[in-house]
C-alpha positions in Angstrom: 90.8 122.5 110.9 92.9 121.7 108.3 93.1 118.2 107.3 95.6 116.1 105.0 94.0 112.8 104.1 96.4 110.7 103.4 95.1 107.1 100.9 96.0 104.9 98.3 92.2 104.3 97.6 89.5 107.1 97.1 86.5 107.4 94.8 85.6 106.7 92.1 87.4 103.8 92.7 84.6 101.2 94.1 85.7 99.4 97.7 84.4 100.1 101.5 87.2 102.4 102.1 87.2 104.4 99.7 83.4 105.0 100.2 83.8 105.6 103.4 86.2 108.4 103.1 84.8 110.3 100.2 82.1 110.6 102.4 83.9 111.6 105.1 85.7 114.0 103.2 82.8 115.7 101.4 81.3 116.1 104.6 84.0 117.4 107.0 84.5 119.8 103.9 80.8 120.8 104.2 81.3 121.5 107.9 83.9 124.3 106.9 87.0 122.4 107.1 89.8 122.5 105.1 90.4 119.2 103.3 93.3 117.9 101.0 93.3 114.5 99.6 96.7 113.0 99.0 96.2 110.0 97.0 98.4 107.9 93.5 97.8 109.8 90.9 95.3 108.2 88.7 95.0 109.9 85.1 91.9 107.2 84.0 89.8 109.0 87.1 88.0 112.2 86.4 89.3 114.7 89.2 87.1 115.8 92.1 83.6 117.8 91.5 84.2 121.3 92.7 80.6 120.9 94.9 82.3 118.2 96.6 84.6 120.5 98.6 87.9 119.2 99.0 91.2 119.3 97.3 93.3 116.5 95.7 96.5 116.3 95.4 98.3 113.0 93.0 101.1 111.5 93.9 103.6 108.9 92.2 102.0 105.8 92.3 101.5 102.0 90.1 98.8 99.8 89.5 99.2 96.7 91.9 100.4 93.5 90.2 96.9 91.6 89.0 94.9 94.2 90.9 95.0 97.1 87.7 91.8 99.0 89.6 93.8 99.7 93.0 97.0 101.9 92.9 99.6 101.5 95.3 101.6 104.5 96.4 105.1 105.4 96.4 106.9 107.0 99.6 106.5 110.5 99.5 107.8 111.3 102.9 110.8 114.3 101.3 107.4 116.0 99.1 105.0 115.6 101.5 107.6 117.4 103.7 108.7 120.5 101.8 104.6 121.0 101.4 103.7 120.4 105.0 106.5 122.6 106.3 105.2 125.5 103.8 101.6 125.3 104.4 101.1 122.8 107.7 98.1 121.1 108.0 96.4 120.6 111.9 96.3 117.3 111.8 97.0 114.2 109.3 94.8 111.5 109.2 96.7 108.5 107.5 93.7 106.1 105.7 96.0 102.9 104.1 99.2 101.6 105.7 100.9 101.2 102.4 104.1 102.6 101.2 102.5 105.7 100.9 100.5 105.9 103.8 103.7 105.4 106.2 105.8 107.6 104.2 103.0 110.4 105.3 103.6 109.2 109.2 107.1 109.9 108.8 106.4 113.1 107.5 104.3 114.5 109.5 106.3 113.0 113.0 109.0 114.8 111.6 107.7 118.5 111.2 105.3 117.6 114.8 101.9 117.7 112.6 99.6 115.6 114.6 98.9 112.2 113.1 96.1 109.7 113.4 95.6 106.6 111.4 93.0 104.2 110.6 92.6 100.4 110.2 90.0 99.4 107.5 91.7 96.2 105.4 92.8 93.0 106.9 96.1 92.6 105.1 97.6 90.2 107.8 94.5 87.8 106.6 94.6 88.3 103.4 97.6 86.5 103.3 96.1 83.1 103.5 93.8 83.6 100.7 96.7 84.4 98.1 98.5 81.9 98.9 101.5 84.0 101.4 100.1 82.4 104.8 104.1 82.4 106.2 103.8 86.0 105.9 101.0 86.6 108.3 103.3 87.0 111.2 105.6 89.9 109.2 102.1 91.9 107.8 100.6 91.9 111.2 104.1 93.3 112.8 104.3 96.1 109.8 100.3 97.1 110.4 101.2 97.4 113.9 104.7 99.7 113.7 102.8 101.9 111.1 99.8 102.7 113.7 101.7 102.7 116.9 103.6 106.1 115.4 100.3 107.8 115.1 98.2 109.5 118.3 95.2 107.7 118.0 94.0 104.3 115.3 90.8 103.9 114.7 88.7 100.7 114.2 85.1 100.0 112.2 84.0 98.1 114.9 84.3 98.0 119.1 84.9 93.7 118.7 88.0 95.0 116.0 89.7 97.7 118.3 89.5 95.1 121.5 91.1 93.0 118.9 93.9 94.9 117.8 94.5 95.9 121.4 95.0 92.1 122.0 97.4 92.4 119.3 99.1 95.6 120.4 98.1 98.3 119.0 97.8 101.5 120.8 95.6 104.3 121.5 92.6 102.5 119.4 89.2 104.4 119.0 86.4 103.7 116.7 85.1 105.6 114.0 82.4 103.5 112.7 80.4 103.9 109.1 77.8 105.5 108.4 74.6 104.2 105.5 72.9 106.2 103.0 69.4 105.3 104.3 68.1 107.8 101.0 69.9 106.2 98.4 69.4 102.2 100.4 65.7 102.1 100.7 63.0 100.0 100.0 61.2 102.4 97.8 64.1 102.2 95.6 62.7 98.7 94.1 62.2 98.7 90.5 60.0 96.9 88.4 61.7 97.8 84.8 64.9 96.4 86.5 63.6 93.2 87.4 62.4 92.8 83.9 65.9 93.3 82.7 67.0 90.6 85.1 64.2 88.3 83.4 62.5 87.7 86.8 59.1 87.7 87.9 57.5 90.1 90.9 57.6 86.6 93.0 61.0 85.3 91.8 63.4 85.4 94.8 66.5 87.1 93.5 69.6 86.4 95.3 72.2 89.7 95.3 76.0 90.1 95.6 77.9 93.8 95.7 81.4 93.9 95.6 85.2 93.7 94.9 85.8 90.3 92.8 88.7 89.2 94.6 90.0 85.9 96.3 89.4 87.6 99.6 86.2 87.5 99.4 85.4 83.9 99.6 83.7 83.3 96.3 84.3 79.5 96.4 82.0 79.4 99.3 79.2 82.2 98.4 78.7 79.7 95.0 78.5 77.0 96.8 76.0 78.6 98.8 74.1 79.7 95.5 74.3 76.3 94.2 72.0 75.0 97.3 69.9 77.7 97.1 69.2 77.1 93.4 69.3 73.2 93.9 66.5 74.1 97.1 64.3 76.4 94.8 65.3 76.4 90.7 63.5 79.7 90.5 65.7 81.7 92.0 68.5 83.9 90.1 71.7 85.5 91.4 72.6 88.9 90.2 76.5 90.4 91.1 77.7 93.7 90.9 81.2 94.9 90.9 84.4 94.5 89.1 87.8 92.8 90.1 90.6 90.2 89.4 88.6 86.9 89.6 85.2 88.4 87.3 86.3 86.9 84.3 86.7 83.6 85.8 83.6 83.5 87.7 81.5 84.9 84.4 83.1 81.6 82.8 82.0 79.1 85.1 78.8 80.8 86.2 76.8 81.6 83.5 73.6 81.4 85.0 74.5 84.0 87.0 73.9 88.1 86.0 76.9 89.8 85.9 76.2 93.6 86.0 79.5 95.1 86.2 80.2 98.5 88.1 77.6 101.0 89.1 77.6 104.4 90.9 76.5 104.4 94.9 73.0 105.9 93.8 72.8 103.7 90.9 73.6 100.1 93.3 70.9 101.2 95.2 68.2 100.2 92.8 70.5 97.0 92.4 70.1 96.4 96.2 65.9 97.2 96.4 65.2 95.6 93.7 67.0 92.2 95.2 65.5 90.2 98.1 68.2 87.9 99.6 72.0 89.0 100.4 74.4 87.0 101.4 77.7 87.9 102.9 80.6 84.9 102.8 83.4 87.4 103.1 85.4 86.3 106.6 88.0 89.0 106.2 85.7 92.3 106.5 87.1 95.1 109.3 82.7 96.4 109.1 81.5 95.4 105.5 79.4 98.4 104.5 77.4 95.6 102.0 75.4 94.3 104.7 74.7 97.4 106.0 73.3 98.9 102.9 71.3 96.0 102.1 69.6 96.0 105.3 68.8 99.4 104.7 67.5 98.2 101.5 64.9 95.4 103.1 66.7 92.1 102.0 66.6 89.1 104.2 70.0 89.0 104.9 72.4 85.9 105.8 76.3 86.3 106.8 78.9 85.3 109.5 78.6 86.6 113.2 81.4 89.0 113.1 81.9 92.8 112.1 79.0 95.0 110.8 76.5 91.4 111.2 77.3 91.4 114.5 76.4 95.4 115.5 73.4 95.0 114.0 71.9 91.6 113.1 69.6 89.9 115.9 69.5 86.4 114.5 66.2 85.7 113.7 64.9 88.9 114.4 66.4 91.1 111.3 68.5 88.4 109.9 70.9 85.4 110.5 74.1 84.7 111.4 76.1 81.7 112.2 80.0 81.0 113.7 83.1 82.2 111.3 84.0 78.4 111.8 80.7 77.2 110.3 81.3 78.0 106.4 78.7 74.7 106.6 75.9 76.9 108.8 75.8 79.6 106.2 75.2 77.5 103.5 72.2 76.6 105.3 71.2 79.3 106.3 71.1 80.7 102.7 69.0 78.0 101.8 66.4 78.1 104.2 65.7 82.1 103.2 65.4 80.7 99.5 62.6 78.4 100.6 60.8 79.6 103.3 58.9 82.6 102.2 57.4 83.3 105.6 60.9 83.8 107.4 62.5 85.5 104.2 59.4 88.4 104.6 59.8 88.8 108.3 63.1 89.2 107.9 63.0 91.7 105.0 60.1 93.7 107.0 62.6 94.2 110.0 66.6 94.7 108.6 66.0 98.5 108.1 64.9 99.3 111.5 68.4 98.0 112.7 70.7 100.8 110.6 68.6 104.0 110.2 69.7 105.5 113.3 73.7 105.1 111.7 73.6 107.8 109.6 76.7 109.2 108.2 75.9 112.6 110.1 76.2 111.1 113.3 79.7 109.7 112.1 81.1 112.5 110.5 79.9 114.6 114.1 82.0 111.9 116.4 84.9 111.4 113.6 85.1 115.6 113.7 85.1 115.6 117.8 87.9 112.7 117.9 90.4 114.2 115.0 90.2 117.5 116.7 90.9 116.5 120.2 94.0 114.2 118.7 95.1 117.3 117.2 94.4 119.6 120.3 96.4 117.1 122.5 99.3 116.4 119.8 100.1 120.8 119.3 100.8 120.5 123.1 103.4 118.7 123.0 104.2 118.5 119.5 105.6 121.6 118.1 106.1 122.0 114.5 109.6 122.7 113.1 110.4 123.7 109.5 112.3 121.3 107.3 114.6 122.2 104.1 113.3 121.5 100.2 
């Protein structure tokens, strides 16, 4: 096949999405498919590795308001036409809902190029953490419109495409995510990087990966660290990642390690060399953190929703607790920073739960489902040619 992927966020830029599809796009290009990445044109970013496989193509684009690392597109439905119509793709698969991202719906409707979508980000609840909670209603209603053009939307999780069925949204599949279980391992622990931390071989140490942004629920992962640290004064809390609020947090947390951004391989070490995560975040669609740092052996704590509830057995391979019990998690946290025991168990048994997710096994089912929705659209969707 020929694929357009259509997003506003892709490698090297650091966030679950756009992980997930540079992945998937290296990969479907490995399996001999044609792949062309539409994306805001980002002249900081060095462009794609020719090993990598695929194409990129930069469009018009701006940095978003208090959010310089993210780029939000500009419609492009009239250039994505007149390029489509000259060389047309089998199917495009629409990654963001932005301006961009519906711009390429339009587009592609219009010449009959099969289209399928995906829904990765929360905007609708995202709302309420910046402050816009009157505009949930509106965001939900402009997610929905965008995905119901396309053949087929698909979801992390099955709990998130039952929900957005709820909610009215059509034609919903999953295309779950996959783990690096080479570059997330155990093995990858490392001595010399605990020294740079200033931490002994039996100092718990307490790690965070991710975007630094209101979303995310900081307020409640420090109180959660303050517990922990008030529980057992040994411990030390190591974050990794970049984003709006870093500055502030580094200010008021300066006990704290803040290690800035690193490459996938390099986080890896970050995550082995760790032995607690915890996950406060209660706006994920999957949250590819927990996943990689079960794959990395950390006793693990979050909320029972989304990639903790595929895989965490509470108890077993970690623990969960209720969304509605911000309380619960804060205890939780602090019973894996003082009960050794429980924290070991726990860290002996989170890898078993992801290795069979492996990103082959994704990209396989991901391959299957895009070319059956692009099978079923040419049917009944023949393309027509549209003037420059």
């Amino acid at each position: 096949m020929n694929i357009a992927l259509v997003t506003e966020t892709f490698p090297p830029e650091v966030n679950g999405v756009a992980m997930t599809f540079g992945v998937l796009a290296r990969e479907l290009a490995r399996r001999g498919h044609g792949v062309t990445v539409y994306r805001p044109r980002r002249p900081d970013l060095k462009p794609p590795r020719p090993e990598d496989g695929y194409a990129e193509v930069a469009l018009p684009g701006m940095p978003i308001p208090g959010y310089p690392q993210l780029r939000l597109g500009f419609p492009a439905r009239r250039r994505l036409c007149r390029r489509w119509a000259a060389d047309p793709p089998d199917l495009v698969h629409v990654v963001t809902e932005g301006p961009l991202g519906a711009s390429a719906v339009s587009a592609a409707r219009e010449l009959g190029v099969p289209v399928t979508s995906s829904f990765h980000t929360n905007f609708h609840r995202y709302t309420g953490s910046y402050g816009f909670g009157l505009l949930h209603g509106p965001v939900l209603a402009w997610l929905r419109r965008v995905h119901n053009r396309t053949r087929r939307t698909f979801a992390p999780t099955p709990a998130l495409a039952a929900e957005l069925r709820r909610e009215g949204f059509r034609d919903v599949a999953v295309l779950s995510r996959g783990v690096d279980t080479w570059d997330f391992h155990p093995a990858r622990r490392s001595p010399e990087l605990r020294l740079e931390w200033g931490v002994e071989a039996d100092t718990p140490v307490v790690l965070h990966v991710g975007r630094m942004a209101a979303e995310k629920n900081y307020d409640l992962l420090f109180r959660a660290y303050a517990a922990m640290r008030a529980a057992n004064p040994r411990l030390r809390f190591v974050l990794a990642g970049e984003g709006p609020l870093k500055a502030r947090l580094e200010r008021e947390h300066p006990e704290c390690i803040f290690a800035g951004f690193f490459s996938r391989r390099e986080i890896g070490r970050y995550y082995a060399s760790a032995d607690i995560y915890i996950h406060a975040s209660r706006t994920e669609t999957f949250g590819n953190v927990l996943t990689e740092a079960l794959a990395s052996g950390l006793a693990v704590a979050g909320f029972d929703y989304a990639a903790a509830q595929q895989f965490i057995t509470n108890g077993e391979n970690g623990l969960v607790v209720p969304l509605e019990r911000p309380d619960a998690l804060i205890d939780a946290a602090v019973l894996l920073a003082t009960d050794d025991l429980l924290r070991t168990q726990l860290r002996r048994r989170a890898r078993a739960a992801v290795e069979p997710q492996s990103w082959k096994r994704v990209v396989a089912r991901f391959e299957a489902d895009l070319a059956e929705a692009a099978g079923l659209a040419r049917s009944v969707a023949p393309a027509v040619s549209v003037a420059p």
